[in-house]
N, C-alpha and C positions, 0 to 999 in steps of 0.2 A: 725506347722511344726517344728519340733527339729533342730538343732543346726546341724547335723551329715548328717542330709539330707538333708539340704542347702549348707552344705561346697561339700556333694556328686554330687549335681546341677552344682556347681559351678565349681565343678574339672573337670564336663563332658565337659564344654564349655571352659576351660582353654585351650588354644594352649601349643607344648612343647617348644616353646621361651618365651612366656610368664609366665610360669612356670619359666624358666629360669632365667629371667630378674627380677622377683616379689623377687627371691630366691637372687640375686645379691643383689637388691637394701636394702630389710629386713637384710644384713650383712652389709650394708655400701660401698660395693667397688664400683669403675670406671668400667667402659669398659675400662679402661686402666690397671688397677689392674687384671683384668681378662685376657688379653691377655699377660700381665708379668708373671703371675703364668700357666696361659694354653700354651704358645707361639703359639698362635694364631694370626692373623691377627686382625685387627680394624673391620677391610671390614667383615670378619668370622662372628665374634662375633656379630653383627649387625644383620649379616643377617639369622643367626641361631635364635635371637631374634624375629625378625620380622617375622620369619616362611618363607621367603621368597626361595622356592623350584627352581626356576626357577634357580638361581645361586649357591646352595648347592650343595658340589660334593655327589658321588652316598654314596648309602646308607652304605657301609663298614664303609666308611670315616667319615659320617656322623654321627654315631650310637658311632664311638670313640670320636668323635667332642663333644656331645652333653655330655657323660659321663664324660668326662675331667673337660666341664665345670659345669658337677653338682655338682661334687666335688670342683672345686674350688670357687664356690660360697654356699657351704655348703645346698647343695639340694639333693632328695634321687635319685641318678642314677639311679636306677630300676623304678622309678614313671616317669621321666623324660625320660626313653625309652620307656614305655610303653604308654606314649603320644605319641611318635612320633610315631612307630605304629600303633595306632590306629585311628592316624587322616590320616598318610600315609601308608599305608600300602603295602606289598612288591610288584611289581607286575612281572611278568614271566616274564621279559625282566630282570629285575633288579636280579633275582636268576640262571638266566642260566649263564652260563660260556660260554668262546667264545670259539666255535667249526666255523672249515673253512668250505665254503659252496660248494657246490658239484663244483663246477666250478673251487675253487682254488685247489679241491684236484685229480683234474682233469688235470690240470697245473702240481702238483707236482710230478703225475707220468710219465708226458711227461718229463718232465725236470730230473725223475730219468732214467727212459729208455732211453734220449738218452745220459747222462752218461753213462751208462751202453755200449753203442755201442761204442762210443767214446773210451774209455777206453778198449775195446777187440781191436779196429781197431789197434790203436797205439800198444798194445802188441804185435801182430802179426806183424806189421810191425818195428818195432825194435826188436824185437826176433830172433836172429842169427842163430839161429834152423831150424826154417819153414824158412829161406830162404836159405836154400843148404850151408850154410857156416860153416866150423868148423873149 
């Protein structure tokens, strides 16, 4: 087996914090050095390391989080997302945008229409006009 398709092995089973961390440690710095130059949190950087999903915010955040620190620890940002893609990958809840669901927008036309009533009643009833007065 060649040289190139063991490091290929290798990068398939690689996580992208561990990518991260291997990229840290091969320059010398801290997790404290990383979170001075990223201004990330201790707590972040840990757990972006660790791969640990369960307290990583969503993927926006995430995906700048992990680029930050590829570059701060002199690792290729694009290999470094394209781990975490590929081990996490998007799913439909995480690409949709929040639309309100028929109930609230059910609420919102209640609540414009009786604005809307509200607002004629009072006209007519301070309106000096329609009540015989001039």
């Amino acid at each position: 087996m060649e040289m190139s398709d063991r490091d290929e092995k290798v990068e398939e089973t690689l996580h992208f914090g561990e990518y991260l961390k291997e990229a840290r440690l091969l320059k010398g710095l801290s997790v404290r050095d990383v979170c001075h130059e990223t201004k990330l949190s201790r707590h972040m950087v840990e757990s972006i390391e660790a791969g640990n999903r369960s307290i990583l915010p969503e993927d926006v955040y995430l995906k700048s989080f992990v680029r930050t620190m590829a570059f701060a620890c002199g690792a290729d940002p694009e290999k470094a997302l394209e781990l975490l893609l590929k081990q996490t990958p998007p799913t439909k809840e995480r690409l949709s945008f929040y639309t309100p669901s028929k109930q609230n927008k059910g609420l919102l036309m209640t609540l414009v229409l009786a604005g809307v009533v509200v607002a004629s009643l009072l006209f007519f009833w301070l309106d000096p006009m329609s009540q015989g007065l001039q």
